[in-house]
ROSE-4610 file (N, C-alpha, C; in Angstrom, 1 decimal, always signed):
// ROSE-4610
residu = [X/X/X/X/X/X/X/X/X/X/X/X/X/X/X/X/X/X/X/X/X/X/X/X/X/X/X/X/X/X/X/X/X/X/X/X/X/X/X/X/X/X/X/X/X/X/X/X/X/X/X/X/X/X/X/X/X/X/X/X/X/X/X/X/X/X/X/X/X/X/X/X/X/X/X/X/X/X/X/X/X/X/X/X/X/X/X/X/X/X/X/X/X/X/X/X/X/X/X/X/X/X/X/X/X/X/X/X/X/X/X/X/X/X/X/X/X/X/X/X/X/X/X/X/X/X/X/X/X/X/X/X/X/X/X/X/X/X/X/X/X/X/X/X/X/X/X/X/X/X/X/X/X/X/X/X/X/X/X/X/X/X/X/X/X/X/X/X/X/X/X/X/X/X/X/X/X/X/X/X/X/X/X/X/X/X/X/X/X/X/X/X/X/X/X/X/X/X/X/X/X/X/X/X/X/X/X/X/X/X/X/X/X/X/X/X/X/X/X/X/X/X/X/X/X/X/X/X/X/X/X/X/X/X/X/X/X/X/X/X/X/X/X/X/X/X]
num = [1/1/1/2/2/2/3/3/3/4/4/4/5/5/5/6/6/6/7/7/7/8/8/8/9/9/9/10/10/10/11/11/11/12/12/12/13/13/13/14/14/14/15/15/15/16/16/16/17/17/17/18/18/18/19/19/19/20/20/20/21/21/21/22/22/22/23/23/23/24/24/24/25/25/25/26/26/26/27/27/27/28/28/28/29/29/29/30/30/30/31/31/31/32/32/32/33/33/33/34/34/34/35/35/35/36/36/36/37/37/37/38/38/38/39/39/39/40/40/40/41/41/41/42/42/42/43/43/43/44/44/44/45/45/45/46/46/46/47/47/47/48/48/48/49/49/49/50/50/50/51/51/51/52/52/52/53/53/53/54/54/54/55/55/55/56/56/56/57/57/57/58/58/58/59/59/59/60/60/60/61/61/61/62/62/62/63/63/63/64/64/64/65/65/65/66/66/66/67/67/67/68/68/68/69/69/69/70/70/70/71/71/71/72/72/72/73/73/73/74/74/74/75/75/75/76/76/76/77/77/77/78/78/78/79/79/79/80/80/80/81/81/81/82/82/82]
x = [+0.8/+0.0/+0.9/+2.0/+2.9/+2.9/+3.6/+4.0/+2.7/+1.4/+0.2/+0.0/+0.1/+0.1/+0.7/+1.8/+2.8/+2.6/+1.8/+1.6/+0.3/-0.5/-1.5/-0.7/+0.6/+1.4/+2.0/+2.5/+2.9/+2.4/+1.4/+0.1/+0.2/-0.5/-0.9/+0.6/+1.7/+3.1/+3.2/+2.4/+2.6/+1.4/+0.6/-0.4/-0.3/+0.2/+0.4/-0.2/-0.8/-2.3/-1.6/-2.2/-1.5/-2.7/-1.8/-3.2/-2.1/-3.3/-3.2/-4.3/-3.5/-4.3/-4.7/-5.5/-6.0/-6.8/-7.0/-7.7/-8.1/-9.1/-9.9/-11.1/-11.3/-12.5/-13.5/-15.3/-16.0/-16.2/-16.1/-16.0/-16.3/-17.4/-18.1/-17.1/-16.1/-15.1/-14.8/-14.3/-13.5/-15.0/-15.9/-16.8/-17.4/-17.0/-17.8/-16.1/-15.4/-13.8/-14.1/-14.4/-14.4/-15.3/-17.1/-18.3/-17.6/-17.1/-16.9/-15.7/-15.0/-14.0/-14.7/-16.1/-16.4/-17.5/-17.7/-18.7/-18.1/-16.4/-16.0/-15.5/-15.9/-15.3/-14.3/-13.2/-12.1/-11.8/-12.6/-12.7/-14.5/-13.2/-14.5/-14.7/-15.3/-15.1/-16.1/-15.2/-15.5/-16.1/-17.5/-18.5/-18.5/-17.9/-17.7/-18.9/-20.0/-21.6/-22.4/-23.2/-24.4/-25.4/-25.9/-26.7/-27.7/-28.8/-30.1/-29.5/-30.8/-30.3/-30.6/-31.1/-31.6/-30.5/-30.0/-29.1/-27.8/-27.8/-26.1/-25.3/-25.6/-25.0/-23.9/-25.0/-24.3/-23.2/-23.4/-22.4/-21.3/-21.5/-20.5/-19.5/-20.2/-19.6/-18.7/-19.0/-18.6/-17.3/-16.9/-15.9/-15.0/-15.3/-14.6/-13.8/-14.4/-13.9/-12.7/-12.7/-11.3/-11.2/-12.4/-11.8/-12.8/-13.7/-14.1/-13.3/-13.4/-12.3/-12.9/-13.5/-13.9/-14.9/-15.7/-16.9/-18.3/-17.9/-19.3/-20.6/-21.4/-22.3/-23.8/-24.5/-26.1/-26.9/-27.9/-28.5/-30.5/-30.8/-32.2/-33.0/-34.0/-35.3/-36.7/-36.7/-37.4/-38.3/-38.7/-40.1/-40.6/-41.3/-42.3/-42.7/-44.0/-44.0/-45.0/-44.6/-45.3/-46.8]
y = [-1.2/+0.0/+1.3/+0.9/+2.4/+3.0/+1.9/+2.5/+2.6/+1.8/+2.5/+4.1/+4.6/+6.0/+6.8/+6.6/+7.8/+9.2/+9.1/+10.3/+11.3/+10.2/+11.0/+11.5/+10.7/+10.9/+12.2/+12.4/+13.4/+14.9/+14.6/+15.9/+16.0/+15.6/+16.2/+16.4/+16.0/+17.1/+18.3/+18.3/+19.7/+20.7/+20.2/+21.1/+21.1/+20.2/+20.3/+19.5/+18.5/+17.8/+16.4/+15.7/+14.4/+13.6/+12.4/+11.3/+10.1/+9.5/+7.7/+7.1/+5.7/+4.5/+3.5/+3.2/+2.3/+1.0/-0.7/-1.8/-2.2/-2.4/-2.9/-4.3/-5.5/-6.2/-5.7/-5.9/-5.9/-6.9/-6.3/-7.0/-6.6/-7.1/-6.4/-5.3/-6.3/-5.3/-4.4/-4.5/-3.4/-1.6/-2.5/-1.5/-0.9/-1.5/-1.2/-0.1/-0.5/+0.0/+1.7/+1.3/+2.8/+3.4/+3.1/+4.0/+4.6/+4.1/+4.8/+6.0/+5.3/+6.9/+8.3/+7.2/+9.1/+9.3/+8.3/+9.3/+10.3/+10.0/+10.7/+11.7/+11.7/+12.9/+13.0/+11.6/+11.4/+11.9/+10.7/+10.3/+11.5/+12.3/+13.2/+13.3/+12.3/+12.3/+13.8/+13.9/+15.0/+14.3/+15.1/+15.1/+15.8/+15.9/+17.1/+17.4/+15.9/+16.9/+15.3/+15.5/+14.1/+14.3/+13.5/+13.0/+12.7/+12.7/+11.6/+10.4/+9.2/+8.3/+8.1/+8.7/+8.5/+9.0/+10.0/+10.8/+10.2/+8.6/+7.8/+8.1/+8.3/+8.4/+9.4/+10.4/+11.9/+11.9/+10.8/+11.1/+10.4/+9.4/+8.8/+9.5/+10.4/+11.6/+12.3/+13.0/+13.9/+13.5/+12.2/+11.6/+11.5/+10.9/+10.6/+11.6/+13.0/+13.9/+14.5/+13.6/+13.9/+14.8/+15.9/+17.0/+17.3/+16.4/+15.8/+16.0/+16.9/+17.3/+16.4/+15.3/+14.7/+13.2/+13.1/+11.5/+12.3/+11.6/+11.6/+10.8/+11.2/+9.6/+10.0/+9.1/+9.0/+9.0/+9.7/+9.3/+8.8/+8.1/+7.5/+8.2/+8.4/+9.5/+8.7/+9.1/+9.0/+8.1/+6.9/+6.3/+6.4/+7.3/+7.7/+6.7/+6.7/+5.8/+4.4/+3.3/+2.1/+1.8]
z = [+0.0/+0.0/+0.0/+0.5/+0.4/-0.7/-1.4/-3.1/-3.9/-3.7/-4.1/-3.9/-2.2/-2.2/-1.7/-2.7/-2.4/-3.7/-4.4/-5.3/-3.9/-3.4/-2.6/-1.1/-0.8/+0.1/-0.2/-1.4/-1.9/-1.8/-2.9/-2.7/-1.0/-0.6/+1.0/+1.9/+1.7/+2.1/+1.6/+0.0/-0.2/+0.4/+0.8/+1.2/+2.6/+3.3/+4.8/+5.5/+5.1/+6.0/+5.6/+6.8/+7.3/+6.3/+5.9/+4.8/+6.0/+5.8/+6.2/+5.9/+5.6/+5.2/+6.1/+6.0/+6.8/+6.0/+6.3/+5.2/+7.0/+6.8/+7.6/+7.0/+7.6/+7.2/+8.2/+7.1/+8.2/+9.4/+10.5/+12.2/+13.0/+13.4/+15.0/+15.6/+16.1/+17.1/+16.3/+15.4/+14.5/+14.6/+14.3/+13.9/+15.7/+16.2/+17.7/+17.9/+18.0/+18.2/+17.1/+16.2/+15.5/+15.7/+16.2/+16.5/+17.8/+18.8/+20.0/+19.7/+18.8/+18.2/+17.9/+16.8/+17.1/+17.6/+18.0/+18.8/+20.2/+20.3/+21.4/+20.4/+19.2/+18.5/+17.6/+18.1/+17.8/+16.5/+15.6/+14.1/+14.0/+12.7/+12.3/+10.8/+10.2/+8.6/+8.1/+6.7/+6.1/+5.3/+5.1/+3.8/+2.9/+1.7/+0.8/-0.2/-0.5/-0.7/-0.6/-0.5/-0.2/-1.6/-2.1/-3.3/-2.7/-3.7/-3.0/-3.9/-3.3/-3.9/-5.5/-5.9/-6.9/-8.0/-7.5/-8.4/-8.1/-7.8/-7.7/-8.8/-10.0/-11.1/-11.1/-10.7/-10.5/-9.9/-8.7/-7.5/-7.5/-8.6/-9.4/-10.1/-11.0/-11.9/-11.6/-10.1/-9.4/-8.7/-8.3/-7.3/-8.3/-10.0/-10.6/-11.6/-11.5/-11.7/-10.5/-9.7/-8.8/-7.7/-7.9/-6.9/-5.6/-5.3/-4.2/-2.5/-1.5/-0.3/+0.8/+0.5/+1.4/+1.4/+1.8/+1.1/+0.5/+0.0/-1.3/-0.8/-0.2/+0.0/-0.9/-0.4/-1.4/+0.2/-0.2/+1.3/+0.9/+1.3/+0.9/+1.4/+0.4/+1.0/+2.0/+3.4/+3.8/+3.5/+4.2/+3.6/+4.4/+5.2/+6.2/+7.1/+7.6/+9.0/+8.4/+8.7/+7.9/+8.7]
């Protein structure tokens, strides 16, 4: 993984901001071990714009145009109360 990202290693020395990698499987612990991170705040992911779901394509478009400062996500619209 190093020599994967060392151009993104790169970039972010020139701008000053720390990048790290991290490969994780999905795992209870793993995933109980990271909610309590943020929920203490720790871990604060950056959202750089949210999609509805419908417009995935879009949000496709957008990430793969590169210049995205953060997560992209899709978010589902409401299905009211059943």
């Amino acid at each position: 993984m190093w020599i994967l990202s060392r151009n993104v290693r790169a970039q972010a020395k020139k701008l000053g901001v720390r990048y790290s990698f991290f490969c994780m499987r999905a795992n209870g612990e793993q995933l109980k071990a990271l909610s309590s991170l943020y929920d203490a705040g720790v871990l604060r992911p950056v959202v750089d714009r949210a999609f509805e779901f419908n417009d995935t394509l879009e949000a496709i478009a957008y990430v793969e145009k590169g210049r995205a400062k953060g997560k992209v996500v899709t978010v589902m619209p409401s299905i009211g109360t059943l």
